[in-house]
N, C-alpha and C positions, 0 to 999 in steps of 0.2 A: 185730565183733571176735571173733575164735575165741580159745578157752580157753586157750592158749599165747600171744599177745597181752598177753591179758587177767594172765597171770602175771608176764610180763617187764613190763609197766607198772607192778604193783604193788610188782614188787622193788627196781625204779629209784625208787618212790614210798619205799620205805623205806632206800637206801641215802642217796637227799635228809635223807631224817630223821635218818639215822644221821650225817653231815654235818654236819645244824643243831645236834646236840644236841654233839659234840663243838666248835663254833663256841661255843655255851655256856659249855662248861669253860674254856674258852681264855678268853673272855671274863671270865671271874670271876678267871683267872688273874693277869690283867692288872690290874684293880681291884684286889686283895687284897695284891699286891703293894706297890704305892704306899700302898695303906692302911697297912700293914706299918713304910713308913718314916716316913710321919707318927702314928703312935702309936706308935714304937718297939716294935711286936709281935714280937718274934724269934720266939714259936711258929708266928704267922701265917708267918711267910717261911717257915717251916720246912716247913707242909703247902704250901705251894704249890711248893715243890722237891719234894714229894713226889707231887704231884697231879700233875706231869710224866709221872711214871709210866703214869699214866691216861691222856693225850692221846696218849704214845705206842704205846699198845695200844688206841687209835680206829683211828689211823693205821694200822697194821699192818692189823687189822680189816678196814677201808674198804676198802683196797686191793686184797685178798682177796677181796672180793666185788664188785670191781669186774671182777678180772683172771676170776671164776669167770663172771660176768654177761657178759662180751665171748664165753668159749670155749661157752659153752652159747646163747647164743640170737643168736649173728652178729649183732648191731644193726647197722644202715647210718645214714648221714645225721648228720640231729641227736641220734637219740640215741644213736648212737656217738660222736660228741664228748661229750655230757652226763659221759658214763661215764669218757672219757677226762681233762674238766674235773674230775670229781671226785675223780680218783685223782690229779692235781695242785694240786688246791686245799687238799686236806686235807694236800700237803704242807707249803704258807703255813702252813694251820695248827700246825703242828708245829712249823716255825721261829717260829710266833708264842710256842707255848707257851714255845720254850724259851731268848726274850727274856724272858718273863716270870719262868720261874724264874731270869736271868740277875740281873736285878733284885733277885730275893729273898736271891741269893748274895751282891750286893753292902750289903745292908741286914743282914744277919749281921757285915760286917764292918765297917759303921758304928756296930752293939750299939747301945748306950741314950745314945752319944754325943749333947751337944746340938748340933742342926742349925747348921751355920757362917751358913748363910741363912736368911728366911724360903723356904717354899718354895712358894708359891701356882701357881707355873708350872707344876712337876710334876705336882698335881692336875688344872689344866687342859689338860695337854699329857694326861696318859691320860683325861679324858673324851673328847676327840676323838678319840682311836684307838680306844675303847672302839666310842664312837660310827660310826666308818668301819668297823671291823668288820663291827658288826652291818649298817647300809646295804649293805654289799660285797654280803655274804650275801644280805640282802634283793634285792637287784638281782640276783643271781645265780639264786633263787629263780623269780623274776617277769621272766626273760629283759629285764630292764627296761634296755636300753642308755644311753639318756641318763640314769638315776640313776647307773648304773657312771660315766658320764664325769663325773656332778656328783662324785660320792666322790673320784675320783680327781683330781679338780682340788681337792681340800680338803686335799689331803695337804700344799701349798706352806706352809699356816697352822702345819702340825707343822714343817715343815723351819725356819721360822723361830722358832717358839720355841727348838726345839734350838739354833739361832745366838745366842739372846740369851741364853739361860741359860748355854750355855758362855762366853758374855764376859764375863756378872757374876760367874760363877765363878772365870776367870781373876782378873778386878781383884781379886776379898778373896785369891785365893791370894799372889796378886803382894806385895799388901801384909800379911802375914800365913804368914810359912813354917809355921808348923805346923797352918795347914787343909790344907795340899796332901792330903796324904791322902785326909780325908775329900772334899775338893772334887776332885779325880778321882775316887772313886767315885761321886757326883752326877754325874758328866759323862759316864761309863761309864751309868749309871743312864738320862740323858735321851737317851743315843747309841740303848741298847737302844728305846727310846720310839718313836723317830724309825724304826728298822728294823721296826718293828711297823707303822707306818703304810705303808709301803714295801709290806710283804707284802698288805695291804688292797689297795694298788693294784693287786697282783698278779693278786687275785682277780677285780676291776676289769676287765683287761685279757684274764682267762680268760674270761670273762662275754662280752664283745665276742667274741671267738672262735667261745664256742660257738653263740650267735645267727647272725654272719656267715659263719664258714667261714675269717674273714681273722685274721690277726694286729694288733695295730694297739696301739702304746706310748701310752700315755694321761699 
């Protein structure tokens, strides 16, 4: 491998990392958030609208040295896709971040109000997105196609909790006019949740891509 090779592999080795470490942020963005509204942390929502900030100048970042990486060393093949999945992946991420700060907007306006429900769902509705995240990534990583398609088939498990939680929601609003409030922002809350796993699959599907050369909806 000649010394220009050898540069453009390492650059692509660190724009992967520049990649995983903003998957990261995002990752903690999502956690902290929900954390947020079962401890009533109004400062915690508060950094994590602010740490948007941060994902979105990954973003910008990434992209910029994706588009500088394309005009300087021509990649062909696979790792011109790589380059191209990257600079669409870390958009996922971006829409991931900015369900999560969406969350923290809506836990601001919940305040220190007591929860209309218990809320155990929520909890386990963001470890599974936490969790397909990171897998996505992983998979994305390790060209690993059938983990992309196990990820992406786990997403159905989120799409259903969102359906049950907005029904129990509905019933106490139904019976209960003055949760509506809070119980639309809970619903708005696990809607954001639900879009978060969505973008996983996204990444899922970019994954297939870059490995095949094909498109293919998972």
């Amino acid at each position: 491998m000649n010394d220009s090779r050898k540069s453009f592999h390492t650059e692509l080795n660190d724009l992967e990392n520049e990649m995983l470490k903003m998957g990261s942020v995002v990752g903690e963005s999502i956690s902290q958030s929900i954390e947020a509204l079962i401890n009533k942390d109004l400062e915690l929502a508060s950094k994590v609208i602010e740490n948007d900030d941060i994902i979105d100048d990954y973003e910008l970042e990434i992209e910029e040295k994706c588009t500088r990486l394309i005009a300087l060393q021509q990649p062909v093949a696979i790792d011109l896709r790589k380059i191209i999945v990257i600079s669409k992946l870390v958009t996922d991420l971006e829409r991931i971040g900015d369900n999560a700060a969406n969350i923290a907007h809506k836990v601001l306006d919940i305040g220190d109000q007591t929860l209309i429900k218990e809320m155990q769902d929520l909890p386990g509705m963001r470890d599974i997105v936490v969790q397909q995240l990171r897998a996505s990534l992983e998979a994305f990583v390790d060209m690993d196609i059938e983990k992309a398609k196990e990820v992406a088939a786990g997403d159905e498990k989120v799409n259903q909790l969102d359906k049950q939680i907005k029904s129990e929601l509905l019933n106490v609003m139904e019976n209960d006019s003055k949760t509506i409030e809070q119980g639309t922002s809970l619903m708005f809350i696990s809607r954001f949740l639900e879009r978060i796993g969505d973008h996983s699959t996204n990444i899922c599907e970019r994954t297939v891509y870059m490995k095949t050369g094909e498109w293919t909806e998972l």
